[in-house]
matplotlib code that plots the C-alpha trace (Angstrom):
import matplotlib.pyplot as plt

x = [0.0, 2.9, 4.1, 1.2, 0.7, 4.3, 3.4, 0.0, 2.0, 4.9, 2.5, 0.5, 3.6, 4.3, 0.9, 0.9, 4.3, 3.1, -0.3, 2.1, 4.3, 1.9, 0.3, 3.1, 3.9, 0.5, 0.7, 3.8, 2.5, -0.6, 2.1, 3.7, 0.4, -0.4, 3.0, 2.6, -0.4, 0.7, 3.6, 1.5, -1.4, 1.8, 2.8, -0.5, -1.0, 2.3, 1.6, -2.3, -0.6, 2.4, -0.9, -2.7, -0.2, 0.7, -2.8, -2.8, 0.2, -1.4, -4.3, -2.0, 0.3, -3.1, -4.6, -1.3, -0.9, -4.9, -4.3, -1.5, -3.4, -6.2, -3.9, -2.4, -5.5, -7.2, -3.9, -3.8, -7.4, -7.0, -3.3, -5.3, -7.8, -4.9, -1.6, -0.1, -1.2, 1.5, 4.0, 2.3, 2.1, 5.6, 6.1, 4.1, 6.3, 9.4, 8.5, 8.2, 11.4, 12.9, 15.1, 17.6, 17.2, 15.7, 15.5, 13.4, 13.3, 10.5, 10.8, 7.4, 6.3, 5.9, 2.2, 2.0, 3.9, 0.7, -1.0, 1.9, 1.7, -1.1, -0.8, 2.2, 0.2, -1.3, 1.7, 3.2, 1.2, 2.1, 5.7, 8.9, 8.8, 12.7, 11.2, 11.9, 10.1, 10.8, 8.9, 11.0, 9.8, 11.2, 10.5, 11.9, 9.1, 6.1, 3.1, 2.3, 6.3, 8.5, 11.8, 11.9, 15.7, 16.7, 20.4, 20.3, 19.5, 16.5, 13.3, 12.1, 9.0, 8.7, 5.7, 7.2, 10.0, 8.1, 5.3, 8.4, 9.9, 6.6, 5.7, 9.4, 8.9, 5.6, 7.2, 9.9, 7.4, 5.0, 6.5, 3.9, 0.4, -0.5, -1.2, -4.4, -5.8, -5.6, -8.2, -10.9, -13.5, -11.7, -12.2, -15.0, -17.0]
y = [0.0, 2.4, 1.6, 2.9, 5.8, 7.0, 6.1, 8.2, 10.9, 11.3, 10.9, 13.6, 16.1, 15.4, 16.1, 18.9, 20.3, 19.5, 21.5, 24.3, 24.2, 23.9, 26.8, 29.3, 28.0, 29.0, 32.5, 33.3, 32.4, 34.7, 37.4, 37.8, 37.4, 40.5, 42.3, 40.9, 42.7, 45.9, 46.4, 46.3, 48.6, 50.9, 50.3, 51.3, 54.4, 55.6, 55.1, 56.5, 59.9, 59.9, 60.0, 62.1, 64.8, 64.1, 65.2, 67.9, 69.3, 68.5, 70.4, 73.1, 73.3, 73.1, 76.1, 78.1, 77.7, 79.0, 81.9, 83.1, 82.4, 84.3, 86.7, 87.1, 87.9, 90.3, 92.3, 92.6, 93.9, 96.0, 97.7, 98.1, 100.9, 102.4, 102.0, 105.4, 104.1, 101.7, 104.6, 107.5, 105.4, 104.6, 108.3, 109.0, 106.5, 107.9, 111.8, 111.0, 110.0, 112.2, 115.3, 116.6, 115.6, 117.9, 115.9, 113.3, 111.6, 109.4, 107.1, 105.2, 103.5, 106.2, 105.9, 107.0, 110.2, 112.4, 111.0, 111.6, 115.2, 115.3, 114.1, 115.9, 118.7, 116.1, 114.4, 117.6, 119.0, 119.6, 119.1, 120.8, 124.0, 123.7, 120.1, 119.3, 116.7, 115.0, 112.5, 110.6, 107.8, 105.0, 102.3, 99.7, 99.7, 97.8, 99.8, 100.0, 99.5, 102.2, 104.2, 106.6, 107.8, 110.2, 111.6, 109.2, 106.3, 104.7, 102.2, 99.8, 98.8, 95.6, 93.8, 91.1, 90.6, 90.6, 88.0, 85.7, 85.7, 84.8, 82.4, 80.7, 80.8, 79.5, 76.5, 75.7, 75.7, 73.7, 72.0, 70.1, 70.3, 67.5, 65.0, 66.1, 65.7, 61.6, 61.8, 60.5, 62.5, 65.6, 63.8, 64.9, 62.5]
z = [0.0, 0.9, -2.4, -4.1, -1.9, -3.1, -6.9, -6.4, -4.4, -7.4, -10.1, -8.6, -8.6, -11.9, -13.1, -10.9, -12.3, -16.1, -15.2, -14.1, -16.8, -19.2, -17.5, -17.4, -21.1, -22.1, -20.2, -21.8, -25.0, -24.6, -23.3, -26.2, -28.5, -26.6, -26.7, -30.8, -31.0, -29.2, -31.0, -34.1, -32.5, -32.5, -35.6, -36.9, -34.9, -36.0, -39.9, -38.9, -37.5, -40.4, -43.0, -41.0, -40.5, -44.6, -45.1, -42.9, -44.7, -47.5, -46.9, -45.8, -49.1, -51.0, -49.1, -49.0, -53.3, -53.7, -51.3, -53.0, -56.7, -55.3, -53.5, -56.9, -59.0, -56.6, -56.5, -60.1, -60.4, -57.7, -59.2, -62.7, -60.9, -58.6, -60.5, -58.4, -54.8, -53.6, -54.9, -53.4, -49.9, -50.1, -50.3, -47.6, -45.0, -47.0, -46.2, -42.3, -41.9, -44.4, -42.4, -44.9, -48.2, -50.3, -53.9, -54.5, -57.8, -58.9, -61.5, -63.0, -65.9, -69.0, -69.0, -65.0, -65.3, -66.3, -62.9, -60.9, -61.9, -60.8, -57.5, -56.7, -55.2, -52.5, -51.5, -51.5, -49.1, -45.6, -46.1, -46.3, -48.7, -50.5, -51.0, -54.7, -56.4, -60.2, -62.0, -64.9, -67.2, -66.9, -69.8, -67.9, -64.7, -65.3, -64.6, -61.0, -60.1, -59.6, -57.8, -55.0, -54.6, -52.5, -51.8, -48.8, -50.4, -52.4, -52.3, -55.5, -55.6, -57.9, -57.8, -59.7, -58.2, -55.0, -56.2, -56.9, -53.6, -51.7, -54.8, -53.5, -49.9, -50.3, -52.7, -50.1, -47.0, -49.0, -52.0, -53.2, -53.0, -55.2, -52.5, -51.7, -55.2, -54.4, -52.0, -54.2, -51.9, -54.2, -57.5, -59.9, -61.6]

ax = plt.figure().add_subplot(projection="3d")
ax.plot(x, y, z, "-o")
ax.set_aspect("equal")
plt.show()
């Protein structure tokens, strides 16, 4: 009887120790199913933000390019019915911080002279009497562009030049604004 007591007893533990075993084998197992299955949650969150922040730049570039069309446009219509003003308000800010200099040259398109002379009263009003004031042609300046120089120095106003440089900074901030037109949500039938 002792005998089988001790054969009952061992093959107890060993059942006891496979259950265990097989236990802590099946726990690690579903361990690193989980950590599997986190790691790829991750994954996917990280390529679901990457896409999501693509789009939102995207978006962005896509926003940025139809401002600056738009931007573009309205400015031109706008110049065609005020050709003079962006000149005549960069004299303005010139004359307040002009002291000493008493000749002023400015130089427009050939077709703009006639209004300047004409405005010269008004934007010589208020302002220093010895004040002398010329108005060349200037072939070169696109309508609407022009030169104030000064025996101090000078100012250019270049619309062109000026539309290039944002038209740049806008192209290196957002290069390409293509991305957004694969949305098929943005595709017309």
């Amino acid at each position: 009887d002792e005998l089988d007591i001790r054969l009952a007893e061992r093959e107890a533990s060993g059942y006891a120790r496979g259950f265990d075993d097989g236990e802590k084998a099946k726990a690690a197992h579903i361990d690193a199913r989980i950590a599997d299955a986190i790691d790829r949650l991750a994954h996917s969150i990280d390529s679901l933000d990457a896409s999501i922040l693509a789009h939102r730049r995207a978006r962005e570039a896509a926003a940025a390019h139809l401002a600056f069309a738009f931007a573009r446009k309205l400015a031109g219509s706008l110049l065609k019915d005020h050709l003079t003003t962006p000149l005549e308000d960069a004299f303005r800010a010139l004359m307040a911080d002009l002291t000493s200099d008493d000749n002023i040259v400015i130089a427009v398109h050939p077709s703009l002279t006639a209004a300047f002379d004409s405005v010269l009263g008004r934007l010589l009003a208020g302002h220093r009497a010895g004040l002398k004031l010329s108005i060349v042609a200037d072939a070169s300046l696109a309508p609407g562009d022009g030169r104030i120089d000064w025996d101090g120095g000078g100012l250019v106003r270049d619309a062109a030049a000026l539309e290039h440089r944002l038209g740049d900074l806008i192209a290196r901030t957002y290069p390409d604004p293509s991305p957004i037109a694969e949305d098929p949500r943005h595709e017309h039938a």
